[in-house]
C-alpha positions in Angstrom: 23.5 1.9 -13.3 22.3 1.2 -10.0 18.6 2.1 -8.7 17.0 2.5 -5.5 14.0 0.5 -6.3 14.5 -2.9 -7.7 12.3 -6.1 -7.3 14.7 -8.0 -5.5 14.6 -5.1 -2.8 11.3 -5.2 -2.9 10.9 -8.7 -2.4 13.3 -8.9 0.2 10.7 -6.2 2.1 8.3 -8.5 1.2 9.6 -11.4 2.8 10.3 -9.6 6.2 6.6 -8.4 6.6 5.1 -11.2 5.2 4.2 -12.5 8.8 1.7 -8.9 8.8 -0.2 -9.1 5.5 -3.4 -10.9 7.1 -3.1 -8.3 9.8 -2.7 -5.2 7.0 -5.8 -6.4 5.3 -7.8 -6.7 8.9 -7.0 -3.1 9.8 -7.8 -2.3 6.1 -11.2 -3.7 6.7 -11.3 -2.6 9.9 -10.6 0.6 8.9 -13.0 1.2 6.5 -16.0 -0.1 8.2 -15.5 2.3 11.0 -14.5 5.1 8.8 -17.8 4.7 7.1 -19.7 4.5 10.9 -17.9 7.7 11.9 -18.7 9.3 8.6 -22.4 8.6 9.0 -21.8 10.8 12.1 -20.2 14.2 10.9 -22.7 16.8 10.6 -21.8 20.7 10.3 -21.1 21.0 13.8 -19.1 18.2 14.6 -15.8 18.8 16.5 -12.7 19.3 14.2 -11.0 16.6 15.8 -14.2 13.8 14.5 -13.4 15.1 11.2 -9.9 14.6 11.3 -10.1 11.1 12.9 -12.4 10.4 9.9 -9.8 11.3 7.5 -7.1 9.8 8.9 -8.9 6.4 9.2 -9.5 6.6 5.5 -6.0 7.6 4.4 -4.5 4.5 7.0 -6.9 2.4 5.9 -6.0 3.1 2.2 -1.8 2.6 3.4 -2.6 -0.5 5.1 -4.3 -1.3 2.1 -1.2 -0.6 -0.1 1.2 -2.2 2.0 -0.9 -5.2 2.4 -1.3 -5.1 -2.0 3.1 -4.8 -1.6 3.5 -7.8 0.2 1.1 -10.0 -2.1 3.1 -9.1 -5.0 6.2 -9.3 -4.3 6.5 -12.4 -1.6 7.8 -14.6 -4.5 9.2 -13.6 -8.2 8.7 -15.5 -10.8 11.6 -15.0 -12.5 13.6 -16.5 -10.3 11.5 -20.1 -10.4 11.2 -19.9 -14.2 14.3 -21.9 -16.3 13.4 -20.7 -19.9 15.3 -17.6 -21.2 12.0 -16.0 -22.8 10.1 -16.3 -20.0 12.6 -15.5 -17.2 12.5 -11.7 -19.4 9.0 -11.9 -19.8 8.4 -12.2 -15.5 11.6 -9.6 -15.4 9.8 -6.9 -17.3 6.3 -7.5 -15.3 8.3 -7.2 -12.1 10.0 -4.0 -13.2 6.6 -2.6 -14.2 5.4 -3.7 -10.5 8.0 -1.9 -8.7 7.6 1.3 -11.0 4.1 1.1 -9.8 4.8 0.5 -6.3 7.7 3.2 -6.1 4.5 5.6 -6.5 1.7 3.9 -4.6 3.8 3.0 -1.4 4.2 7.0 -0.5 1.2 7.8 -1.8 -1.7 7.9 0.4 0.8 9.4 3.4 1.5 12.1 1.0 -2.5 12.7 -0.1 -3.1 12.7 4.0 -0.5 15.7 4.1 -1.2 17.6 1.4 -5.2 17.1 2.6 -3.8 18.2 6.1 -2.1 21.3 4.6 -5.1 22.3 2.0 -8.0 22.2 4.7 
């Protein structure tokens, strides 16, 4: 059977942003500290636009976040270091559960930004 999502796929993303995961976790930071700023700011009659620039800082800071998490994890498996039989299936089975979890959380905070965008 042949998935979409495996951890060598994922670790081959990995690899080709790994040059942008200090730069991920800056606009993370980044992000935050000026979405809590602007936050301190919105009062009942602020602009819509403040508002939304507020959300949208959180939701990118949150994806940056995610992407940044994605490239820590899966720069390097272990499996493919390890020589022992037991524990080459024991790393296997971690990295499947890491890229189950990562299918989700990659979309996720794009999709929670659209759905907010639709709601409100």
């Amino acid at each position: 059977m042949k998935y979409w999502f495996t951890p060598q796929l994922f670790n081959h993303l990995a690899v080709s942003l790994f040059n942008y995961r200090w730069y991920l976790l800056l606009w993370s930071a980044f992000s935050f500290v000026l979405f809590m700023v602007l936050q301190q700011q919105v009062v009942s009659n602020t602009p819509t636009a403040l508002v939304w620039l507020v959300i949208f800082l959180l939701f990118a800071a949150l994806q940056s976040l995610v992407l940044a998490s994605f490239i820590f994890f899966f720069q390097t498996l272990p499996s493919i270091k390890e020589q022992q039989p037991f524990w080459i299936k024991f790393y296997k089975s971690i990295e499947w559960c890491e890229t189950i979890i990562f299918s989700f959380l990659l979309p996720l905070p794009m999709l929670l930004f659209v759905y907010a965008f639709i709601v409100i």
